[in-house]
C-alpha positions as semicolon CSV with decimal commas, in nm:
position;residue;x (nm);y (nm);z (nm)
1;X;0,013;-0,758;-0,098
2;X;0,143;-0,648;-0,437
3;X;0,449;-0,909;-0,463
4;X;0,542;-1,047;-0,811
5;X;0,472;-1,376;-0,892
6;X;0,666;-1,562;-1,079
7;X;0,409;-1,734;-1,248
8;X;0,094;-1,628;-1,377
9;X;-0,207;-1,684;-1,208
10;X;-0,566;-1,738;-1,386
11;X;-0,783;-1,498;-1,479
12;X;-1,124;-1,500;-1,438
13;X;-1,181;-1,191;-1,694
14;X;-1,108;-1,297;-2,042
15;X;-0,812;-1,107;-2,174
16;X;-1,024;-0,836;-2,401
17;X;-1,342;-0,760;-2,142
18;X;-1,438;-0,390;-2,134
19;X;-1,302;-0,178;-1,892
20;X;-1,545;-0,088;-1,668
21;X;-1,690;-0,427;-1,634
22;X;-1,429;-0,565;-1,320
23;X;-1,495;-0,228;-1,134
24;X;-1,869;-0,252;-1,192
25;X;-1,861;-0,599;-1,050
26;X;-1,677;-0,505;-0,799
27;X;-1,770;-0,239;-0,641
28;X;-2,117;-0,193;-0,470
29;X;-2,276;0,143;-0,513
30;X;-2,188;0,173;-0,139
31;X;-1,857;0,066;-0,192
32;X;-1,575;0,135;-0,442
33;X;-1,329;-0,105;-0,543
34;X;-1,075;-0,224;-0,318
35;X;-0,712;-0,246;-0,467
36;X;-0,663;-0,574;-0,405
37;X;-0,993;-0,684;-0,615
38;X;-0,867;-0,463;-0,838
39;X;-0,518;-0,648;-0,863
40;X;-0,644;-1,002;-0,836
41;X;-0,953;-0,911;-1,163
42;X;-0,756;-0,731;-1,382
43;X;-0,292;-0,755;-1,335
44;X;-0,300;-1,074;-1,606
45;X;-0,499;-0,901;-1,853
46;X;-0,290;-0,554;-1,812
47;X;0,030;-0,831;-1,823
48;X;-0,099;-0,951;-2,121
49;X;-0,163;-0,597;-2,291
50;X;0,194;-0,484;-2,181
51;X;0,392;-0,742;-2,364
52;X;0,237;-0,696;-2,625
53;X;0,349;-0,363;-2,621
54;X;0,757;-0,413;-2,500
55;X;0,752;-0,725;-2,640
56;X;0,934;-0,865;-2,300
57;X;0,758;-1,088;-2,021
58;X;0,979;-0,963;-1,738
59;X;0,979;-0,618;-1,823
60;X;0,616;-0,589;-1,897
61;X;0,520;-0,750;-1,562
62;X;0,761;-0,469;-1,351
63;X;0,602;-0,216;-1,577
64;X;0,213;-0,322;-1,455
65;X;0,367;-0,364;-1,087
66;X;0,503;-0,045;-1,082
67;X;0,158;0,118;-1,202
68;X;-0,025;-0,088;-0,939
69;X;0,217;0,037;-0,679
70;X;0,203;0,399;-0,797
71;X;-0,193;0,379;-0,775
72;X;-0,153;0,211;-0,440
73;X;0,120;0,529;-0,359
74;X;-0,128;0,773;-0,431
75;X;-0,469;0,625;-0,367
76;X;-0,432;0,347;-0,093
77;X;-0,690;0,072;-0,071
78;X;-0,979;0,235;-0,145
79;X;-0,999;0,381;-0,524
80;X;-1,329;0,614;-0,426
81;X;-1,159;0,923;-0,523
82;X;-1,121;0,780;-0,962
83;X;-1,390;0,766;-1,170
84;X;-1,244;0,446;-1,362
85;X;-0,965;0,260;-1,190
86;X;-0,872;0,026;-1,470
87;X;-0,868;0,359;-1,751
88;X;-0,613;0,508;-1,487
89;X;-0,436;0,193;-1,475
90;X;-0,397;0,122;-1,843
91;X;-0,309;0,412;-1,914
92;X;-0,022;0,419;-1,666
93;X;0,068;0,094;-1,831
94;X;0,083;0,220;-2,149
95;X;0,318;0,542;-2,064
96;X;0,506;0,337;-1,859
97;X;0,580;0,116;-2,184
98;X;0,652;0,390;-2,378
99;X;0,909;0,495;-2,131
100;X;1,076;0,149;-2,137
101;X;1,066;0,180;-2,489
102;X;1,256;0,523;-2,467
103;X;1,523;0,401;-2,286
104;X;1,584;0,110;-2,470
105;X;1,623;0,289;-2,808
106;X;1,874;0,534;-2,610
107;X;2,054;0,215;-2,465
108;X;2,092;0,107;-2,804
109;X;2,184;0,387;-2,959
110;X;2,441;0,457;-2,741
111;X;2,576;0,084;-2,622
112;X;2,723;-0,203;-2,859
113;X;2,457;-0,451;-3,012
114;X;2,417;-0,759;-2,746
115;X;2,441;-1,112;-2,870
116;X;2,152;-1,235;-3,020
117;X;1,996;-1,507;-2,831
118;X;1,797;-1,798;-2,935
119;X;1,424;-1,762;-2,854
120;X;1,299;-1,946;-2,570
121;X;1,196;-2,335;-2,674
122;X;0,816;-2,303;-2,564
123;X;0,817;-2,035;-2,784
124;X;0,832;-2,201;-3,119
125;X;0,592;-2,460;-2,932
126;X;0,314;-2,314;-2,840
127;X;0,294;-2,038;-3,115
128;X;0,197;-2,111;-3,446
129;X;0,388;-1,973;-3,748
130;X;0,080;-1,758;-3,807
131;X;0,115;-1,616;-3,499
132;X;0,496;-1,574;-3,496
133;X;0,460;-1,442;-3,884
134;X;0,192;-1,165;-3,722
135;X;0,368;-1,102;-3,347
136;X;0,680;-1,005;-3,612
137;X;0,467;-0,793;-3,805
138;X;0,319;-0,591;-3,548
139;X;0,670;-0,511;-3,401
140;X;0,716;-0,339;-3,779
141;X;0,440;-0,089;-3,699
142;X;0,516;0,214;-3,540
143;X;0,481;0,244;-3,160
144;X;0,148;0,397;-3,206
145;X;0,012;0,218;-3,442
146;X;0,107;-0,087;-3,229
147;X;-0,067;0,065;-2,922
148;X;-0,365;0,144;-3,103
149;X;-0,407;-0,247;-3,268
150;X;-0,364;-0,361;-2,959
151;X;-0,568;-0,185;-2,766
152;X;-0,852;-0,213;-3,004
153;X;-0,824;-0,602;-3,097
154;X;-0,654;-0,729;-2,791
155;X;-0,844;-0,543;-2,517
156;X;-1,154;-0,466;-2,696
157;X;-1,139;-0,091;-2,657
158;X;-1,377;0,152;-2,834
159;X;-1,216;0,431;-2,966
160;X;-1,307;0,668;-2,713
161;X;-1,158;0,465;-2,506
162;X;-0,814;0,424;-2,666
163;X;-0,853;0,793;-2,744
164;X;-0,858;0,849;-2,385
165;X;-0,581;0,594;-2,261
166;X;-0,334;0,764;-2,552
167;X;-0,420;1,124;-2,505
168;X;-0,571;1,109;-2,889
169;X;-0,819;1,239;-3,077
170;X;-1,082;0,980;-3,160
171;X;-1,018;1,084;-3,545
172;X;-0,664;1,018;-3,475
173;X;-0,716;0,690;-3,332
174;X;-0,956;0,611;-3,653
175;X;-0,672;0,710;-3,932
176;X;-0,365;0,565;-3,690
177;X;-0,569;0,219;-3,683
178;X;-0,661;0,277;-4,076
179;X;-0,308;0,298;-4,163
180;X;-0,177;0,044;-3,905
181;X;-0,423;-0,211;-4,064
182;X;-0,281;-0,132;-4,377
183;X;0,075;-0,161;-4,330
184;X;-0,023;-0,490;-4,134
185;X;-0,169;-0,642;-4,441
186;X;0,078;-0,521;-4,704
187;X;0,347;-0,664;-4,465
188;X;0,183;-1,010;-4,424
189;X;0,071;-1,020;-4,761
190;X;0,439;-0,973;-4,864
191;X;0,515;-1,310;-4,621
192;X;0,264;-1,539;-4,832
């Protein structure tokens, strides 16, 4: 049911919808949303929002696995018993990128620096400079300053809603993205 793919299947949602927009569709007042609906609607958009976040295809595809399969673990097929599915399954995604984050700052603290490799050739293909120029400054950013831009411009998030998925204050989400914006612009102005 849950088996990774090694390629990415479309999406009918656009990357940024809502978040209560698949489970609305979904699910019938009569019925909630089924896992699997829930999988097929929203794992390339949750794919999408965790590599922006560990920067890593592979690693950001285990890390939305893992939070289907923990919601699977603890909820089976039917999701009747949470209010919002995809809230409870962003915000898995997110702690579960902060944790691979974690690790890999104690890995590298701890390990000698691995050889540098040269980026993938569809990279430099199919992304613009502007893109690469802001992709590298948004990995400058703090964690949660990165979480927060993302979450607001790349999933379309209100900030009660990234409030939530954080565990912020909706003040704190307001300054974090102030600031973020800030450092953003001062570091691609510094580029031009």
């Amino acid at each position: 049911m849950l088996a990774r793919r090694t390629h990415a299947p479309a999406d009918p949602a656009p990357p940024g919808t809502g978040t209560s927009t698949v489970a609305s569709a979904l699910a019938s007042p009569e019925r909630p949303p089924r896992i699997e609906e829930l999988y097929h609607h929203r794992r390339l958009a949750l794919v999408r929002l965790a590599v922006l976040l560990v920067d890593d295809l592979p690693t950001a595809e285990d890390v939305v696995q893992d939070a289907f399969t923990a919601l699977f673990r603890r909820h089976g097929h039917r999701l009747a018993s949470l209010d919002d599915p995809e809230a409870y399954l962003r915000t898995s995604v997110v702690n579960a990128a902060r944790s691979v984050l974690r690790r890999r700052r104690t890995v590298r603290a701890h390990a000698p620096a691995p050889e540098q490799h040269a980026p993938a050739p569809e990279e430099d293909v199919l992304l613009h400079e502007d893109h690469r120029e802001v992709l590298a400054a948004l990995r400058t950013l703090t964690r949660r300053q990165r979480e927060v831009l993302v979450l607001r411009y790349w999933s379309h998030l209100t900030e009660v809603e990234i409030a939530t998925t954080l565990g912020l204050s909706r003040g704190a989400v307001k300054s974090t993205a102030s600031r973020a914006l800030d450092a953003l612009g001062r570091r691609l102005e510094g580029l031009r």
